[in-house]
C-alpha positions as CSV (number, residue, x, y, z in Angstrom):
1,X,-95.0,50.2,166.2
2,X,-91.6,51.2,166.2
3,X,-89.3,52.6,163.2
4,X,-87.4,49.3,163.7
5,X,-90.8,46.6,163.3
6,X,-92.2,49.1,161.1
7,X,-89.4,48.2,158.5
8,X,-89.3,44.4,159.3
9,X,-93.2,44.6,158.7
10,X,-92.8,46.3,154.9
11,X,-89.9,43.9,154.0
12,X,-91.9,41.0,155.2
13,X,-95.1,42.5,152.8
14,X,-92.8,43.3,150.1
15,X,-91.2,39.9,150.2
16,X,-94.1,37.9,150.2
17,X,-95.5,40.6,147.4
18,X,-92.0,39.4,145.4
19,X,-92.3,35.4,146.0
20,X,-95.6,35.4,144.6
21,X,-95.1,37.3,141.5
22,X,-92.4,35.4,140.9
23,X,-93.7,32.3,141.2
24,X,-96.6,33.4,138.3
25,X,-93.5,34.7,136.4
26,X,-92.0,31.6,136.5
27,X,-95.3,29.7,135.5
28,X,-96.6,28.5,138.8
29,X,-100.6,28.8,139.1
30,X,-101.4,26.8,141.8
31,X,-100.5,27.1,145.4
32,X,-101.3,24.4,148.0
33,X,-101.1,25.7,151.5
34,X,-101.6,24.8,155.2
35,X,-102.6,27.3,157.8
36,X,-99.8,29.2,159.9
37,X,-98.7,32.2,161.8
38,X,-95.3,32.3,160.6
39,X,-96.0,31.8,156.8
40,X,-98.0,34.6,156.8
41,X,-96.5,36.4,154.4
42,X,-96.4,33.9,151.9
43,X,-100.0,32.9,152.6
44,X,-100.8,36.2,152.0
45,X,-98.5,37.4,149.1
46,X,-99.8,34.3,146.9
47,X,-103.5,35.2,147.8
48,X,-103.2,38.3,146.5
49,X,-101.3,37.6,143.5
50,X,-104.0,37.6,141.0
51,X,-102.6,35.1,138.7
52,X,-102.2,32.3,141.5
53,X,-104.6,29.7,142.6
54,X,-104.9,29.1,146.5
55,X,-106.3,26.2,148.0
56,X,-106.2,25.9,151.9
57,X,-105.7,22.0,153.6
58,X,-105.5,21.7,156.6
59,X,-102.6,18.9,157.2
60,X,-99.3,19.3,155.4
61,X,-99.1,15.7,154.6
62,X,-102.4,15.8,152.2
63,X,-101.6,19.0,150.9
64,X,-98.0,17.5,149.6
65,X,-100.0,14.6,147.8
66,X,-102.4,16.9,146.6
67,X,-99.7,18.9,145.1
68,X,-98.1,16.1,143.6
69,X,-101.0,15.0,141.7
70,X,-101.6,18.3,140.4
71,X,-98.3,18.0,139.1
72,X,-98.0,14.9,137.6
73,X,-100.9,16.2,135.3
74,X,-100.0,19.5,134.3
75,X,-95.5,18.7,134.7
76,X,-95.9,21.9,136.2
77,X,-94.5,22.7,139.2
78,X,-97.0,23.4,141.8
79,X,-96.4,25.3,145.3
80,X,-96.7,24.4,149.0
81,X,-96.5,26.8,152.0
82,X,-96.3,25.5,155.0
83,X,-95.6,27.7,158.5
84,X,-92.2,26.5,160.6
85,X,-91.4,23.6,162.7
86,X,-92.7,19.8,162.6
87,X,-95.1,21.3,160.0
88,X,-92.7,21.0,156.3
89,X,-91.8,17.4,157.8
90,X,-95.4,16.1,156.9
91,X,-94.2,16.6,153.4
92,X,-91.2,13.9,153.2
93,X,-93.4,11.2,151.9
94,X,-95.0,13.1,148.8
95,X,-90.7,14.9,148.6
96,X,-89.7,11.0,148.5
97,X,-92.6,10.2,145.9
98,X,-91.8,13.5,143.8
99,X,-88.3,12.7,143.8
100,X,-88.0,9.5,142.2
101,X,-90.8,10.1,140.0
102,X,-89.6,13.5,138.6
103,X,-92.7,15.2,139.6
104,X,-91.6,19.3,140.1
105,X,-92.6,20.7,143.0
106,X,-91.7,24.4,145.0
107,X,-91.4,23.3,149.2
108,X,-91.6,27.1,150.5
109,X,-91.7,26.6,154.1
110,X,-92.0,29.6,156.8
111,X,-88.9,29.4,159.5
112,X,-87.7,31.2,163.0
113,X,-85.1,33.8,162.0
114,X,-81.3,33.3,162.8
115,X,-81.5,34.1,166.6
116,X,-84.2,32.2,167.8
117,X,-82.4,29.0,166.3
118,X,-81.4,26.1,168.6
119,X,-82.4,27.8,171.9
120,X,-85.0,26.3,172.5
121,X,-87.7,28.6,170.7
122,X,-91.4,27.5,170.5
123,X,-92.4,25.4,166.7
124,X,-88.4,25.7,166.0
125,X,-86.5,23.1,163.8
126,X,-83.1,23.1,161.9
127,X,-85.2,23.2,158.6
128,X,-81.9,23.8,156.6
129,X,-81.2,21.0,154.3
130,X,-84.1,19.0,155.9
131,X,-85.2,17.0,152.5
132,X,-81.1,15.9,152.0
133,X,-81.0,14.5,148.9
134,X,-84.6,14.1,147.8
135,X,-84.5,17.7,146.6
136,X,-83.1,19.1,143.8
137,X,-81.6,21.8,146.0
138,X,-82.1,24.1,149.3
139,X,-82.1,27.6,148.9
140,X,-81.8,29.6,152.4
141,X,-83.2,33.1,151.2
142,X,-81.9,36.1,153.7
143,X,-84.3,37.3,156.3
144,X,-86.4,39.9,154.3
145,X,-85.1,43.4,153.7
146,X,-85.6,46.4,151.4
147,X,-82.6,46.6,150.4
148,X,-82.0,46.1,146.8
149,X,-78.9,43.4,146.8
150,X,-81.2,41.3,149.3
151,X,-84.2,41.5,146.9
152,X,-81.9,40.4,143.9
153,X,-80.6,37.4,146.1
154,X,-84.3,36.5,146.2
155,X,-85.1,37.0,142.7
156,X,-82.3,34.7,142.0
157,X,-83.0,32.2,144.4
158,X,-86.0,31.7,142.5
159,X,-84.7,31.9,139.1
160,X,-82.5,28.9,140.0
161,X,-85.0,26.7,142.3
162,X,-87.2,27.3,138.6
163,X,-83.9,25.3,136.4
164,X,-83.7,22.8,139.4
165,X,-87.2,22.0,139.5
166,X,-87.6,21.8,135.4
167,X,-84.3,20.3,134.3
168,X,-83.9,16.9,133.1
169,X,-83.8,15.4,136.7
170,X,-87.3,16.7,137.0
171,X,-87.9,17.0,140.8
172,X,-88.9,18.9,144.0
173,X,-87.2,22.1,145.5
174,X,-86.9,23.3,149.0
175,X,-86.8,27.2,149.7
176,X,-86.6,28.0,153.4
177,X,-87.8,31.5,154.5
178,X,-86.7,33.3,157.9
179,X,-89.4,35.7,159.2
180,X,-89.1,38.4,162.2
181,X,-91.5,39.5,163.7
182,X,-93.8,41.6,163.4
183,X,-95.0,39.7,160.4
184,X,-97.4,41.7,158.8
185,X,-97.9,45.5,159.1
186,X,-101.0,47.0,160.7
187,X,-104.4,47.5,159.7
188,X,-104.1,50.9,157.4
189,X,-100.3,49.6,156.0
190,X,-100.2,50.6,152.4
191,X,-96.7,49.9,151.0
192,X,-95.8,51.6,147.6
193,X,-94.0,48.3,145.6
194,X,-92.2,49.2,143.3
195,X,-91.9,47.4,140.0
196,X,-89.1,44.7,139.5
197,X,-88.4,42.9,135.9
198,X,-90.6,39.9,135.6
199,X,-88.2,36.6,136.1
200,X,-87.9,34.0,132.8
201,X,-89.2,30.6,132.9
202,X,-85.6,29.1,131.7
203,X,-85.2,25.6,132.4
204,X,-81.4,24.2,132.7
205,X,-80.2,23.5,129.3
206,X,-78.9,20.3,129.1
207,X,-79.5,18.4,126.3
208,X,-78.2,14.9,125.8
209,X,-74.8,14.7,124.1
210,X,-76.5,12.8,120.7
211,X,-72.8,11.2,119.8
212,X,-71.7,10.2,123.1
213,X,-75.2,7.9,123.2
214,X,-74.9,6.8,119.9
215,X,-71.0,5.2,120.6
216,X,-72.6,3.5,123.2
217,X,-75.5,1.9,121.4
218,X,-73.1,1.1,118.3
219,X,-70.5,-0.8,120.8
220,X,-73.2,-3.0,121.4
221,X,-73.7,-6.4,119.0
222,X,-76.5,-5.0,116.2
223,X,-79.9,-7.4,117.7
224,X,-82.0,-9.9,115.7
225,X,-84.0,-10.6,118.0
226,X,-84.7,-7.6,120.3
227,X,-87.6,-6.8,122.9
228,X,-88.6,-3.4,124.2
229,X,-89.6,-2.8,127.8
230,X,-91.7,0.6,127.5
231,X,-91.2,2.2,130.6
232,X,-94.3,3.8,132.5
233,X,-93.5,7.3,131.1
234,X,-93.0,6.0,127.2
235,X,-95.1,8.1,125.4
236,X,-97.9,6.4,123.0
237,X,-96.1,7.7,119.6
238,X,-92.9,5.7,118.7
239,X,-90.5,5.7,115.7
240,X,-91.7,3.4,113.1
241,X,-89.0,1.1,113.6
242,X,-90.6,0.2,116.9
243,X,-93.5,-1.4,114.8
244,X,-91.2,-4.4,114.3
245,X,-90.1,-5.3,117.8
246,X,-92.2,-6.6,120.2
247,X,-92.7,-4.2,123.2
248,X,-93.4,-5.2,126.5
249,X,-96.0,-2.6,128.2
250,X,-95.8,-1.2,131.9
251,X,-98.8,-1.0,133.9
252,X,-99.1,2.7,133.1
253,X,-97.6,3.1,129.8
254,X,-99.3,5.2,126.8
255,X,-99.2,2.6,124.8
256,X,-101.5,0.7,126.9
257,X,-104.3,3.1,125.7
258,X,-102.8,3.4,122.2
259,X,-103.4,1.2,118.8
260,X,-99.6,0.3,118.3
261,X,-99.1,-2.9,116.4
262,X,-96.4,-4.7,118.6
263,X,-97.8,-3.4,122.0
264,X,-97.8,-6.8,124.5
265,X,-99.7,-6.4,127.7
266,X,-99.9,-10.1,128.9
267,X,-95.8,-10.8,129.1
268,X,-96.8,-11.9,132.7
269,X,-98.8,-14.9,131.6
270,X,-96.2,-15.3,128.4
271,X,-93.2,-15.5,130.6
272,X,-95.0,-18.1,133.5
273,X,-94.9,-20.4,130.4
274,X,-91.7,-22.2,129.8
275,X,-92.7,-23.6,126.2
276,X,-93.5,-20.1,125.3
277,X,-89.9,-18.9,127.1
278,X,-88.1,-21.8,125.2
279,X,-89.3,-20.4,121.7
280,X,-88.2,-17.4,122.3
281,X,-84.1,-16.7,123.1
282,X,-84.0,-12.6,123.0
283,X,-80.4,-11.1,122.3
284,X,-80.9,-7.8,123.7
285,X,-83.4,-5.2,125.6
286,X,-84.3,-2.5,124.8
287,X,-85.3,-0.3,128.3
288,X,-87.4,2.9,127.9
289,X,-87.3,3.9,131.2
290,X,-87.9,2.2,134.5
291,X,-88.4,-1.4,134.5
292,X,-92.2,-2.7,135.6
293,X,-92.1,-4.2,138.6
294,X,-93.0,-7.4,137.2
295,X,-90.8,-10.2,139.1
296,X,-91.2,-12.9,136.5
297,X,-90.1,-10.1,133.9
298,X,-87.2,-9.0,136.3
299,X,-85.7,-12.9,136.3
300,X,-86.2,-13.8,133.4
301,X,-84.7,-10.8,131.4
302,X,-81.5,-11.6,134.1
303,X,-81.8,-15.5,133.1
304,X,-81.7,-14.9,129.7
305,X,-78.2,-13.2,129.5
306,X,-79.1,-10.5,126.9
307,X,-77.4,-7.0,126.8
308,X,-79.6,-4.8,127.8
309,X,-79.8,-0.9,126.2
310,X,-81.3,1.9,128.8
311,X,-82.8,5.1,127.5
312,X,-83.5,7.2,130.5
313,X,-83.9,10.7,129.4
314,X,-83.3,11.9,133.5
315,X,-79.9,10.2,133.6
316,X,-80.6,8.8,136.6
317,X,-79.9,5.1,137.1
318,X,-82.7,3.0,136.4
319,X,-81.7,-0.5,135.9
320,X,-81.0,-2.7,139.1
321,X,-80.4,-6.1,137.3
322,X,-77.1,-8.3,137.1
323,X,-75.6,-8.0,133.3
324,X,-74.3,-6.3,130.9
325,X,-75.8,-3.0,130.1
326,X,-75.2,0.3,128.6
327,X,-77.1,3.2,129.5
328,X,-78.2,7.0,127.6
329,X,-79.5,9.9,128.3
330,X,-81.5,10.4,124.9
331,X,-84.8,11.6,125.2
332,X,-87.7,9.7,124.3
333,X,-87.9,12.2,120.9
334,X,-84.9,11.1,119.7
335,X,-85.3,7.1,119.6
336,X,-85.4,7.4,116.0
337,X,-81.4,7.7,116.5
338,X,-80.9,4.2,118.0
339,X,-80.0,2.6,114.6
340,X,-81.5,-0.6,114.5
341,X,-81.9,-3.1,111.8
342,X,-85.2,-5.0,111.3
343,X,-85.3,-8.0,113.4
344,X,-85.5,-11.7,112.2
345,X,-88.6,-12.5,109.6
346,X,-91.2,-14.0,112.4
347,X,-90.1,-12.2,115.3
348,X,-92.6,-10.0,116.3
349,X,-95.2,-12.7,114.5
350,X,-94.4,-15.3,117.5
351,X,-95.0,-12.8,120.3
352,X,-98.0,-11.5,118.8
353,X,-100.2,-14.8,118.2
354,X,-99.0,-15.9,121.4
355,X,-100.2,-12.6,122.8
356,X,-103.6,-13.0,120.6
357,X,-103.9,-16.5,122.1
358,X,-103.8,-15.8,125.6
359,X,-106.2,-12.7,125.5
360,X,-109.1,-14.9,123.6
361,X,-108.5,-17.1,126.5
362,X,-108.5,-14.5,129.4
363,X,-111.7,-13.1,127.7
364,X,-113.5,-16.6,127.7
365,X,-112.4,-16.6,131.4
366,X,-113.9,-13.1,132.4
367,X,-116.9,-13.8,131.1
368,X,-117.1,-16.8,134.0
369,X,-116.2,-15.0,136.5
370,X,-118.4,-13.3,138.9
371,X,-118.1,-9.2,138.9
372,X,-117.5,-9.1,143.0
373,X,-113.5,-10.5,142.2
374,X,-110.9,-8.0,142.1
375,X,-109.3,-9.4,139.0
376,X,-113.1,-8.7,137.2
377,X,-113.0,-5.0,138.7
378,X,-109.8,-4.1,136.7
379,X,-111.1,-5.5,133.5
380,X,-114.3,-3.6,133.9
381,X,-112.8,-0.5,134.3
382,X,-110.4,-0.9,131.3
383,X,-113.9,-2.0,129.0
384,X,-116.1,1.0,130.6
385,X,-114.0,3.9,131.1
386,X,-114.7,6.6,129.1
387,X,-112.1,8.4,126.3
388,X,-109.8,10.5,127.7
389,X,-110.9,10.1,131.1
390,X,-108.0,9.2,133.8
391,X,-107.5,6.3,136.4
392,X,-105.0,6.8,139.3
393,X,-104.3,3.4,140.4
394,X,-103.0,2.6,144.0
395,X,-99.8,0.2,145.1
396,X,-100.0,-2.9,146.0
397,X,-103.0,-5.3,144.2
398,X,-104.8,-2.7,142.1
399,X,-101.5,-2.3,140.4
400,X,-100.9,-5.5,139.6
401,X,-104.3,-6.2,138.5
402,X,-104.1,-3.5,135.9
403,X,-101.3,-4.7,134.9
404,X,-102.3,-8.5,134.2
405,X,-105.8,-7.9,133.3
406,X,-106.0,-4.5,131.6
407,X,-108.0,-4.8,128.2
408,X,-105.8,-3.2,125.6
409,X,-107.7,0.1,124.5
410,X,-106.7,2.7,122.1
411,X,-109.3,5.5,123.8
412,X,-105.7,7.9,125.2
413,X,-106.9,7.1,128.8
414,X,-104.2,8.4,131.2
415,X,-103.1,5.8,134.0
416,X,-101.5,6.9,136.8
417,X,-100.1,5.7,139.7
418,X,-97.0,5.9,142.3
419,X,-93.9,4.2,141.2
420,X,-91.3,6.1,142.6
421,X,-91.2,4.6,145.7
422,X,-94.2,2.4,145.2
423,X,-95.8,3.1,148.5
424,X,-99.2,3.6,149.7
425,X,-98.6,6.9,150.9
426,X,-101.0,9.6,149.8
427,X,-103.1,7.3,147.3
428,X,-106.1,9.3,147.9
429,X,-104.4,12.8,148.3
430,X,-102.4,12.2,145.1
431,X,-105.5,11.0,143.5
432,X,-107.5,14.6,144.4
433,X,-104.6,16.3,143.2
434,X,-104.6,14.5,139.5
435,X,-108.7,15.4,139.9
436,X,-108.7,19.2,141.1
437,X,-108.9,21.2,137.9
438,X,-108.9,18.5,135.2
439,X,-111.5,18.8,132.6
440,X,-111.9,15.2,132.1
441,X,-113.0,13.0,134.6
442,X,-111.0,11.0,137.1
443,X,-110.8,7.5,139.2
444,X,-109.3,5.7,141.5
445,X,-108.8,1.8,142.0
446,X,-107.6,1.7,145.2
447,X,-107.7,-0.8,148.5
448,X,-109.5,0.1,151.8
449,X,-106.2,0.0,153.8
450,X,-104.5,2.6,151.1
451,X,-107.7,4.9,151.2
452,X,-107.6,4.8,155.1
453,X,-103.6,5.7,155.1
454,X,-104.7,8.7,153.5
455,X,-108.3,9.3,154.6
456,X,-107.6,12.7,155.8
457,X,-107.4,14.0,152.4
458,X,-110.9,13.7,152.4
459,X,-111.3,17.5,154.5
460,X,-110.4,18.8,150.6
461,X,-113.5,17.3,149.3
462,X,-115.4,20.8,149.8
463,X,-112.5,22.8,147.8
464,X,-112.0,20.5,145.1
465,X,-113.2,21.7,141.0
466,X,-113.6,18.4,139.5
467,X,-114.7,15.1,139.7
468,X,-113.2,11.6,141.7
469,X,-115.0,8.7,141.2
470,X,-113.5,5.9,144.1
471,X,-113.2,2.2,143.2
472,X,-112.9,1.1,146.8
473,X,-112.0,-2.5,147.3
474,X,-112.7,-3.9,150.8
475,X,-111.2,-6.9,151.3
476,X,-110.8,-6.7,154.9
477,X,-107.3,-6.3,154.8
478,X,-103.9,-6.8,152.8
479,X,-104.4,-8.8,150.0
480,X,-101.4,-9.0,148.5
481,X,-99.5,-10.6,151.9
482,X,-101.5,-13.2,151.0
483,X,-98.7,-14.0,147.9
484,X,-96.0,-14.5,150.4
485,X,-95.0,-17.6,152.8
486,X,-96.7,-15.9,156.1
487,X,-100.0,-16.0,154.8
488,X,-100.3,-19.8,156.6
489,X,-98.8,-18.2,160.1
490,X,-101.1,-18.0,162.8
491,X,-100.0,-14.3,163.3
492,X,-100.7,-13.5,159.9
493,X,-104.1,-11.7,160.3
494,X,-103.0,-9.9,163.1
495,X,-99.7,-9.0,161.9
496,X,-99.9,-8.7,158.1
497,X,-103.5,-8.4,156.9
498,X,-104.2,-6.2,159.6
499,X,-108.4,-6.1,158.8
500,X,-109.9,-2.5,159.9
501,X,-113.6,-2.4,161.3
502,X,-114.1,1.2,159.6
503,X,-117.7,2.1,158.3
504,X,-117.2,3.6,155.0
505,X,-120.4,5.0,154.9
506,X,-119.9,6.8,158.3
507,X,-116.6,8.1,157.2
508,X,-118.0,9.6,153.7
509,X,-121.3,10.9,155.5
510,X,-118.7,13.2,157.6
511,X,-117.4,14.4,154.7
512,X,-120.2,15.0,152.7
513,X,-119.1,12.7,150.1
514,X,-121.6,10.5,148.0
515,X,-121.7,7.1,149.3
516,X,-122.9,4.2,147.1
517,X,-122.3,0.3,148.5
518,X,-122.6,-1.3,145.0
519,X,-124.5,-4.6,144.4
520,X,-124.2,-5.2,141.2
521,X,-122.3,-5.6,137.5
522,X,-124.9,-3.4,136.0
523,X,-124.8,-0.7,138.5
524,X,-121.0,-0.6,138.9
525,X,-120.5,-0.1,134.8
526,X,-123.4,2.6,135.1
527,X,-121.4,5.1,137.5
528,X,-118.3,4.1,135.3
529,X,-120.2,5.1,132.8
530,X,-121.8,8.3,134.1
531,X,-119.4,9.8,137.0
532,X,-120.2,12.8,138.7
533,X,-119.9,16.3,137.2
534,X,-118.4,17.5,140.5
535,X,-117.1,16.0,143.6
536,X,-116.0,13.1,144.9
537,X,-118.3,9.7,144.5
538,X,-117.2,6.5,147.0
539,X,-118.4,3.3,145.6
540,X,-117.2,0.0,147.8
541,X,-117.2,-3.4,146.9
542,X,-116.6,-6.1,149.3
543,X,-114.2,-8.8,147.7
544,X,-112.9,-12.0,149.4
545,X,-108.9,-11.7,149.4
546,X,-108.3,-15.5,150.2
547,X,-110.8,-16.1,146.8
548,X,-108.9,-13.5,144.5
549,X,-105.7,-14.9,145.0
550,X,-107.2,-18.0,143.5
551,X,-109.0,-16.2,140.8
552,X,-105.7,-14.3,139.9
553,X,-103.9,-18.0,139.8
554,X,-105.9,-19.2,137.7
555,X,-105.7,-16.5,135.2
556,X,-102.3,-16.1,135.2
557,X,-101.8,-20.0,134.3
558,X,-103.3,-19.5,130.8
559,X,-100.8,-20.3,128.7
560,X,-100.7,-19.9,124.5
């Protein structure tokens, strides 16, 4: 080796020695990564940094979901390596995901240095600025060296990706690493590291300007009739003032899963009503957070004219409706600051027995309705699943059945799902990712055409610590096309339900994952019940998507 790649060898060592003490300076204990020459040395640098956990999977575009879960559990950042070329483009669908959900996330990806750029070198990209604005920020960190100013640069680079990452707007950061080769020194190398000062987990300080929110909720008309729309990431503890106002629950809101005494899960059925809309005339919302995706919600908060107040502690714009509307940046801690007045004597009363009214009803239904609907799935799962435990809920119908059919609880389960973008992207990855490491046990309701999208997550089963129990709807195809106006074309099977032929049993068998093809109500509440210490656990159920969207009709119709 010559003097010249015996240097480039020691700063690649030493840099990948650096990264990796820096990322478990900064917090970071778990490391995703894909296999790669040109990543070596961060492959290598985080596998021998004792206070980092590595986990090898094999495609990129798992490994970013799986990192995403793990994230949205621990609101951590978690790292992903990945070596250069078409390899860190895998990632953009978890990057869009983590993005709009505010989930951290440190993209280190392995690149060609300067001179083999755009001429034509093997596995070569322009990585630089690849993620555009679905990252908190690139960082280009110079082509290793031992020299000191270098190694500050990279201290800082990570310093800062650390504040991007954490800040309010929550999100993925992209640092792009250049690598010469040689990329690792020969068998013998012992390189003396010296010792640098750790680096300081500082998130960006920027805390909401308290006075500047508060002018904007005083310029609004002081409500008597007011309605709260809690957000999916409204935690389960309010102010008490909140105990007066009826508050309409996301799908995966806390409260869901807490005893709050003006919680209202079935709005949906509420709101299809028009006696039930006629008695009630709101004068302003109250939005914590993202709206639910609820369309009959969406129209008939626009129809109704009311202000609307949005708390949105990432400052990001969160509100796509027509209207008046004034927005703030307060965090969810300081609601107690919103100085509201007690709303009209009945208020909360008229939403509540209607609420009361149409869950006795949707209970009487359930108990006519045969287990093998969809609709029946979702309300067994929120009766069965145990305290504390968490359900990962996929896009599409799953969602949406949660969301009508949930049984309120008060056991703190954790719902999760993906409503950034709201895609099926990753649903089984992500899933694995909320799983791996979790000392409570996890599920996932999720569609066969979702857990096929993603089916390649599967090749983690072997490294995962933890347990995933799968719900796994077959209903031979998209079921929720059948809600729109192609459902009666004759090319809607072919190009909208598009049924698969797969053999789930087949599929888990290569994987060496538990395989159960459930027959019955008893059985199915039994592995609820009981899941698996470890691994992952498949259970299907075949359904009839033409029958469901009857079922769901139906329920949806009952009125007060």
């Amino acid at each position: 080796m010559t003097s010249s790649s015996k240097q480039t060898a020691e700063a690649n060592y030493l840099w990948g020695h650096l990264i990796a003490q820096g990322l478990a300076d900064l917090g970071i204990t778990t490391v995703f990564f894909s296999p790669g020459s040109r990543s070596t040395p961060l492959i290598i640098g985080c596998e021998k940094e004792q206070k980092l956990s590595c986990f090898p999977v094999l495609d990129e575009r798992s490994a970013a979901f799986l990192a995403l879960g793990h994230a949205k559990r621990t609101r951590l950042p978690v790292a992903l390596i990945c070596t250069s070329g078409s390899a860190l483009t895998h990632w953009f669908p978890a990057v869009t995901e983590a993005s709009y959900s505010g989930i951290p996330l440190f993209l280190l990806s392995a690149d060609r240095p300067p001179e083999l750029q755009e001429c034509g070198a093997g596995q070569t990209i322009n990585q630089s600025e690849l993620f555009g604005s679905f990252v908190r920020g690139f960082h280009q960190a110079p082509v290793p060296s031992l020299e000191k100013e270098a190694i500050s640069e990279l201290q800082g680079i990570l310093q800062t990706a650390y504040s991007q990452s954490t800040g309010r707007a929550a999100g993925p950061v992209h640092l792009n690493f250049s690598f010469r080769e040689p990329l690792w020194p020969t068998d013998g190398f012992a390189l003396n590291l010296p010792d640098f000062p750790p680096l300081s987990p500082s998130p960006l300080s920027e805390k909401p300007k308290l006075r500047e929110c508060l002018d904007a909720v005083k310029s609004m008309k002081p409500p008597s009739r007011p309605v709260v729309i809690a957000g999916l990431n409204t935690p389960s503890s309010l102010p008490q003032v909140f105990n007066e106002i009826p508050i309409l629950c996301d799908s995966l809101c806390a409260l869901r899963e807490a005893d709050h005494p003006a919680r209202i899960l079935r709005f949906e059925n509420l709101l299809r009503c028009p006696e039930f809309c006629k008695s009630v005339s709101p004068d302003q919302f109250i939005l914590l957070g993202s709206l639910p995706t609820s369309k009959t919600l969406r129209t008939w908060i626009e129809e109704s004219g009311a202000p609307r107040l949005v708390v949105e502690p990432s400052g990001r714009k969160v509100d796509p409706l027509c209207g008046t509307s004034q927005s703030t940046t307060l965090n969810f801690d300081q609601l107690d600051n919103i100085p509201l007045a007690s709303p009209e004597q009945g208020w909360l009363e008229t939403w509540i027995h209607a609420e009361q009214s149409v869950e006795k009803k949707l209970s009487q239904a359930f108990l006519e309705i045969p287990w093998i609907h969809e609709p029946k799935i979702a309300r067994i799962l929120s009766e069965y699943l145990p305290a504390g435990s968490q359900l990962y809920c996929a896009n599409s119908m799953p969602i949406r059945d949660l969301q009508w059919f949930w049984q309120p609880g008060k056991q703190m389960r954790k719902l999760w799902g993906a409503r950034g973008v709201n895609g099926i992207d990753g649903t089984l990855g992500t899933a694995l990712g909320l799983a791996h490491q979790s000392d409570q046990p996890t599920y996932l309701l999720t569609g066969e055409l979702a857990f096929l999208h993603d089916s390649n997550a599967l090749l983690f089963a072997s490294e995962l610590i933890g347990s995933l129990t799968i719900i796994l709807i077959n209903n031979q195809g998209g079921g929720i096309f059948e809600n729109l106006p192609v459902a009666n074309l004759p090319e809607f099977e072919k190009c909208f339900a598009t049924p698969q032929s797969c053999d789930f049993a087949k599929l888990c068998s290569a994987h060496a994952v538990e395989y159960l093809h459930n027959e019955g109500e008893k059985e199915l509440i039994a592995h609820i019940i009981n899941p698996p210490r470890q691994g992952i656990r498949v259970i299907e159920i075949r359904t009839d998507r033409k029958a469901d969207r009857e079922v769901r009709q139906r329920l949806l119709s009952l009125t007060p």
